[in-house]
DOTOR-555652 format. One record per residue (C-alpha): z, x, y negated; residue number from 1. Coordinates in Angstrom, 3 decimals, always signed. Layout:
N
+----------+----------+----------+------+
!       c3 !       c1 !       c2 ! resi !
+----------+----------+----------+------+
!        Z !        X !        Y !  NUM !
...
+----------+----------+----------+------+
This chain:
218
+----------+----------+----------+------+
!       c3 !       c1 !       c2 ! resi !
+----------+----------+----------+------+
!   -9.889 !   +3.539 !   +4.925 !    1 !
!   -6.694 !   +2.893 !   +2.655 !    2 !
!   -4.714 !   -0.214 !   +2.567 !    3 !
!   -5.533 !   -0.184 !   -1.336 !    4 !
!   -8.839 !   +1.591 !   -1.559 !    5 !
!  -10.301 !   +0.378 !   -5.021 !    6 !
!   -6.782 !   -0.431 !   -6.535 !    7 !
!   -5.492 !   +0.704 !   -9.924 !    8 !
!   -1.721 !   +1.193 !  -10.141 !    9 !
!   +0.920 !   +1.728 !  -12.713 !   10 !
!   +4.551 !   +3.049 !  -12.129 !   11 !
!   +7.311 !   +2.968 !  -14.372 !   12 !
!  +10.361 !   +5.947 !  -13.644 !   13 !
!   +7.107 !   +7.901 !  -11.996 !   14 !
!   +8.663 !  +11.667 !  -12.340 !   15 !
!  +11.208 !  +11.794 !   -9.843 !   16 !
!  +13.026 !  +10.103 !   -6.707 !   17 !
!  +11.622 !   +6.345 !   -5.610 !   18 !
!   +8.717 !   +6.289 !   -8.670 !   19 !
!   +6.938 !   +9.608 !   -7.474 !   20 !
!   +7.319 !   +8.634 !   -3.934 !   21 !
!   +5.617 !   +5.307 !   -4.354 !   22 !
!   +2.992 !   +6.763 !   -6.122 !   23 !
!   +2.025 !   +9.640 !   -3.365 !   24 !
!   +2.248 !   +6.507 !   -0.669 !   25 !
!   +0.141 !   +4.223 !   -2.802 !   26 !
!   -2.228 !   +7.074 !   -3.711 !   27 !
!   -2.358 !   +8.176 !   -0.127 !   28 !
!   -3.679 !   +4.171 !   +0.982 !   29 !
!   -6.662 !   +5.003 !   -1.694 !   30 !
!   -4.953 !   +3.336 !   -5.054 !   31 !
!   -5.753 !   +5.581 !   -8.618 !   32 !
!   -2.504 !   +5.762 !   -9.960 !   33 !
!   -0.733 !   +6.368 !  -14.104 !   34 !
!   +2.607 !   +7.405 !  -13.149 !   35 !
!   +5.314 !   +7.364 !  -16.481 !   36 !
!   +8.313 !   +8.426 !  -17.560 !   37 !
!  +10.562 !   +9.911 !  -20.187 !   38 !
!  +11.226 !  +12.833 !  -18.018 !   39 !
!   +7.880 !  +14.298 !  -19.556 !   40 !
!   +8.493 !  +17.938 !  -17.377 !   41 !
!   +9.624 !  +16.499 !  -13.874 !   42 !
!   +6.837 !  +13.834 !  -14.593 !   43 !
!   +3.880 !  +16.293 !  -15.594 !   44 !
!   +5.248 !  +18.568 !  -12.500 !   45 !
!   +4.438 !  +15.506 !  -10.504 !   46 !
!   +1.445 !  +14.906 !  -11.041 !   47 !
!   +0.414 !  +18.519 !  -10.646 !   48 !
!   +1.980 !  +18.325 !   -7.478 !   49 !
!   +0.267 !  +14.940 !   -6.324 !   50 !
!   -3.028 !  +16.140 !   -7.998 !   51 !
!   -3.170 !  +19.315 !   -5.400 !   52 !
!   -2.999 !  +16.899 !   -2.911 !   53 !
!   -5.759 !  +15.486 !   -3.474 !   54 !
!   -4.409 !  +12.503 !   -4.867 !   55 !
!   -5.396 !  +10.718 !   -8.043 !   56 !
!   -2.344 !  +10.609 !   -9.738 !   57 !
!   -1.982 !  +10.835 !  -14.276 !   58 !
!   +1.198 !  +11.183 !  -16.074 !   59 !
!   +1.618 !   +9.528 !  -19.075 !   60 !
!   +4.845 !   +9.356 !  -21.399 !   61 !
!   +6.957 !   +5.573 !  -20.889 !   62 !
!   +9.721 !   +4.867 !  -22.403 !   63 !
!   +9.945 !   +1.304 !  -20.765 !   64 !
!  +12.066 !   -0.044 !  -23.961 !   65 !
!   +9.622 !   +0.706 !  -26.293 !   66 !
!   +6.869 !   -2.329 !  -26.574 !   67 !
!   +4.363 !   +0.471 !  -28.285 !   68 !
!   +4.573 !   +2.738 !  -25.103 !   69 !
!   +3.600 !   +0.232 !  -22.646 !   70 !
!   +0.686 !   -0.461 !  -24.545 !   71 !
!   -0.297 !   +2.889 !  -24.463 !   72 !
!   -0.220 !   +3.017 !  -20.732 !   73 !
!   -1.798 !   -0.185 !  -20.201 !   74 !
!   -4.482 !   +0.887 !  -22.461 !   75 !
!   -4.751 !   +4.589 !  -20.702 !   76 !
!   -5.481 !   +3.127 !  -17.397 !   77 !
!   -8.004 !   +0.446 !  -18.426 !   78 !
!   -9.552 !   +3.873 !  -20.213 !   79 !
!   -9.214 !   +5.890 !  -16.837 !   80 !
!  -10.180 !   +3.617 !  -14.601 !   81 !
!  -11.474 !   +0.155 !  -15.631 !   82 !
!   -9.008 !   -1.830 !  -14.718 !   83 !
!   -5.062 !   -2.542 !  -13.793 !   84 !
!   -4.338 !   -4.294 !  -10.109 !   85 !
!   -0.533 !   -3.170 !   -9.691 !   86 !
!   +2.169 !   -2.636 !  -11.965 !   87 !
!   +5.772 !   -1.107 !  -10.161 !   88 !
!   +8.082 !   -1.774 !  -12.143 !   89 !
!  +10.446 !   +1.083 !  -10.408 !   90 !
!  +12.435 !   +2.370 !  -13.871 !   91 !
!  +15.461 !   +1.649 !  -13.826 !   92 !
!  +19.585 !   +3.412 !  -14.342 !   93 !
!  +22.856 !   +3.226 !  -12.865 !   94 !
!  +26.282 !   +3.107 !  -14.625 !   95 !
!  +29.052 !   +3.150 !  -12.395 !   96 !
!  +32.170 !   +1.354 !  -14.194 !   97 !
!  +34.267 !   -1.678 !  -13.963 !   98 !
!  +33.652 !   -5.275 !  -16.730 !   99 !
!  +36.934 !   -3.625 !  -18.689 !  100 !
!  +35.061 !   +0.529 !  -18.518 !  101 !
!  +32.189 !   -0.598 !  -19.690 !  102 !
!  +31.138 !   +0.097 !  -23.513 !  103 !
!  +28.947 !   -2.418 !  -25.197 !  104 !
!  +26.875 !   +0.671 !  -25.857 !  105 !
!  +27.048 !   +0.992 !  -21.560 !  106 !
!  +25.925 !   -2.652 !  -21.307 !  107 !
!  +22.780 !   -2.651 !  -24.253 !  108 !
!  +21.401 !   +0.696 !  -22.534 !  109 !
!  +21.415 !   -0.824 !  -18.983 !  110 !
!  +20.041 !   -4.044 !  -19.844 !  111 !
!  +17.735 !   -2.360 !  -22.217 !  112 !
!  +16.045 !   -0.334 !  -19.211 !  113 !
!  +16.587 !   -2.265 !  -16.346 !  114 !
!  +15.550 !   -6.042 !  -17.505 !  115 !
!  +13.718 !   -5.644 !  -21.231 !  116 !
!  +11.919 !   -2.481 !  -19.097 !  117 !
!  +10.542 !   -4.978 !  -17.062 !  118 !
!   +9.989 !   -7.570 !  -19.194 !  119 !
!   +7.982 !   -5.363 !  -21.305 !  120 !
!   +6.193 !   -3.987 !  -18.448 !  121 !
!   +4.997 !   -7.517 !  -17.532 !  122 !
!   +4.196 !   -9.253 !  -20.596 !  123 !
!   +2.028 !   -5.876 !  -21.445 !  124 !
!   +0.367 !   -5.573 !  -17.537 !  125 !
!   -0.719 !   -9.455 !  -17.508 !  126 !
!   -3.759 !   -9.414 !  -20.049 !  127 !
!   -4.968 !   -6.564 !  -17.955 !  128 !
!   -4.054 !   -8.267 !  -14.867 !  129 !
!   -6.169 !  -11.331 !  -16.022 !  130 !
!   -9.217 !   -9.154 !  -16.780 !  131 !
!   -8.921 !   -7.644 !  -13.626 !  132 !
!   -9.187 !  -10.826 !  -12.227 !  133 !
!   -5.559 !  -11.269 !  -10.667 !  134 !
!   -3.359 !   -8.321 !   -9.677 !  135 !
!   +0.422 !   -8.080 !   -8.121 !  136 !
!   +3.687 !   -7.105 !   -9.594 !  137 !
!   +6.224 !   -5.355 !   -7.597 !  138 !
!   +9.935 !   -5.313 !   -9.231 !  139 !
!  +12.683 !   -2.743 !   -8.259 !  140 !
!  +15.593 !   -5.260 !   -7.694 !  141 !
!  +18.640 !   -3.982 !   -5.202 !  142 !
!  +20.744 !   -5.545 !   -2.851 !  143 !
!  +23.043 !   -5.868 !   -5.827 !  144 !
!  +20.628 !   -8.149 !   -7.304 !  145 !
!  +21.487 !  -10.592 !   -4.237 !  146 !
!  +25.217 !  -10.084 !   -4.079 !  147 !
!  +28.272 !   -8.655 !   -6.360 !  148 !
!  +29.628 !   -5.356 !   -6.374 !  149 !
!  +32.950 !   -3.779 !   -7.091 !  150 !
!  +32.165 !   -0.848 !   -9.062 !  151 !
!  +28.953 !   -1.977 !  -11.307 !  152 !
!  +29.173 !   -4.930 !  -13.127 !  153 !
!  +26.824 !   -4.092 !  -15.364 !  154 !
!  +24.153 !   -2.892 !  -12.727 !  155 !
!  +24.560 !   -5.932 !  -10.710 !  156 !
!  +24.024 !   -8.078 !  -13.929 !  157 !
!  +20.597 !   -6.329 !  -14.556 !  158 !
!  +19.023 !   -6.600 !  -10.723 !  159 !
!  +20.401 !  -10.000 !  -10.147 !  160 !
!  +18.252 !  -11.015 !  -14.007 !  161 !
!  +15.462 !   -8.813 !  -12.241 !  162 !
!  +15.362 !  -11.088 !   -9.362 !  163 !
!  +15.043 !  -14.271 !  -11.358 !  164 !
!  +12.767 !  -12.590 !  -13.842 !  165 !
!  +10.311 !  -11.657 !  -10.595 !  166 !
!  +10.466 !  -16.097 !   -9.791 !  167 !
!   +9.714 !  -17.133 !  -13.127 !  168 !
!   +6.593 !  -14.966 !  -13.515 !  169 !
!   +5.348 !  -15.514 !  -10.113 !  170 !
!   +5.979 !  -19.492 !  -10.814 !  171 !
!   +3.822 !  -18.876 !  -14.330 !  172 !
!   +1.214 !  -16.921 !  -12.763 !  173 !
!   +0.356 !  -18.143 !  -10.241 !  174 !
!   -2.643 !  -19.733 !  -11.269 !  175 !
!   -4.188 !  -16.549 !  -12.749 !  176 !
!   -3.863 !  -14.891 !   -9.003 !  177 !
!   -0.721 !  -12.643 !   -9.730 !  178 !
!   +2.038 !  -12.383 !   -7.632 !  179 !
!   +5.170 !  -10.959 !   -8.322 !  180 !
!   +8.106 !   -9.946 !   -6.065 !  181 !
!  +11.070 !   -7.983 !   -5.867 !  182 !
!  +12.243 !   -5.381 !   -3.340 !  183 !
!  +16.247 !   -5.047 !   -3.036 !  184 !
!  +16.778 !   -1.367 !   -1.565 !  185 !
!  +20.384 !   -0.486 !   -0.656 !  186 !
!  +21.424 !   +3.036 !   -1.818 !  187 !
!  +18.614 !   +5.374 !   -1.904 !  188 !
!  +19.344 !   +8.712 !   -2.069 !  189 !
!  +17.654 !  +10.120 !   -4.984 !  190 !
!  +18.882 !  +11.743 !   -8.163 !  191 !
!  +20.480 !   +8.667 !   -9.724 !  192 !
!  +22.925 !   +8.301 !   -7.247 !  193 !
!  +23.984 !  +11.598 !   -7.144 !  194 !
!  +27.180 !  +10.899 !   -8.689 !  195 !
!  +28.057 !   +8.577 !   -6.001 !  196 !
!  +27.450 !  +11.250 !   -3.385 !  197 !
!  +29.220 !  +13.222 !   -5.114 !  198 !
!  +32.833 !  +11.120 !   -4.636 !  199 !
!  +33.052 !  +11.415 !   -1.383 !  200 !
!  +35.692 !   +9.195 !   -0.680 !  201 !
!  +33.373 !   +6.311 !   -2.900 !  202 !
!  +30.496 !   +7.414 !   -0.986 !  203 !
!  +32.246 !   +6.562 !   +2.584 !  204 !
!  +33.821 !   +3.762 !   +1.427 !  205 !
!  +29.971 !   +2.677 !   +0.189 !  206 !
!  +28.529 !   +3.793 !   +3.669 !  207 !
!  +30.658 !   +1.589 !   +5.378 !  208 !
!  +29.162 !   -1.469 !   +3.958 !  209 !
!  +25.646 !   -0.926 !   +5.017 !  210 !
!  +25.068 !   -1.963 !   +9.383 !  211 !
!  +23.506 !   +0.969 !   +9.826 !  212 !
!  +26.328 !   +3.321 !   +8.335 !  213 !
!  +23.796 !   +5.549 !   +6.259 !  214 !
!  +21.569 !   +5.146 !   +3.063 !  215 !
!  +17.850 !   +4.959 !   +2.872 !  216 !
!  +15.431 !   +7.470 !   +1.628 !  217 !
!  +12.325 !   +7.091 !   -0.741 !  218 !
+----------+----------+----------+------+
């Protein structure tokens, strides 16, 4: 017996890294999962993969800043399976530059993913949520939602508006039995980081900072 046998769960940035790992976990504990993405090929490949698991796992295309996509994938799983209980809100990008690097085109991108992605992703998931009879939101904060960084203002911006975001709904919503709370990872090492890794020196000086002197892993 799963954790979330009868559950229904939707996952933004599904295709790849922290996404397609939560979904094979949450499929594993018994949840039916709609994993999506704009990476359409890493995210069909996914599901294929989860799929010949054994896993209940359907890919659908998200771009999380498009309004008319998140109402297609609300509306595909309340036409796979009956219902929405969980929404991930796991999407999400990482530009690496100082206040004075960053582009206003570098600042409307992030906060176009990383907070209206979210946004969206709620206001769409609560009518569902309500006819499901309550349901919980889980938001993809990081640490750098909780404290400032040297070398991302713009990231930390996003995850620290994530953060608040994740109080005001779960204040609102409260009384139609949906929670909502945010998880604030350090460095993961996935494929959105790879840059990082990739400056060594950066990397070290990044490693340093965490007690246990090493990033996590989905």
């Amino acid at each position: 017996m799963g954790r979330l046998d009868g559950k229904v769960a939707l996952i933004s940035g599904g295709a790849r890294g922290q996404g397609a790992c939560e979904a094979k976990m949450f499929a594993e504990e018994g949840a039916r999962i709609v994993i999506g993405d704009v990476l359409d090929e890493q995210g069909r490949a996914t599901e294929q993969e989860l799929r010949a698991a054994g896993l209940d796992v359907t890919y659908v295309h998200l771009d999380v800043t498009k309004e008319v996509d998140w109402g297609v994938a609300v509306e595909t799983v309340e036409r796979l399976h009956g219902k929405l209980n969980v929404l991930v809100n796991n999407a999400g990008i990482l530009i690496r530059k100082s206040i004075e690097e960053t582009t206003e085109e570098d600042w409307d991108r992030i906060m176009a993913i990383n907070v209206k992605g979210v946004f969206l992703g709620t206001r769409a998931a609560l009518p569902a949520m309500r006819r499901a009879g309550g349901g919980s939101i889980v938001n993809i904060s990081s640490t750098a939602g909780l404290v400032g960084g040297t070398s991302s203002a713009a990231y930390v911006a996003t995850k620290g508006a994530v953060r608040l975001f994740t109080k005001a709904t779960a204040v609102q919503h409260v009384g139609d039995h949906i929670r909502c709370n945010s998880v604030h990872p350090g460095p993961i090492t996935t494929e959105m980081i790879a840059e990082m890794v990739a400056d060594a020196d950066g990397w070290q000086q990044r490693l340093r900072l965490l007690p246990m002197g090493r990033a996590g892993s989905p």
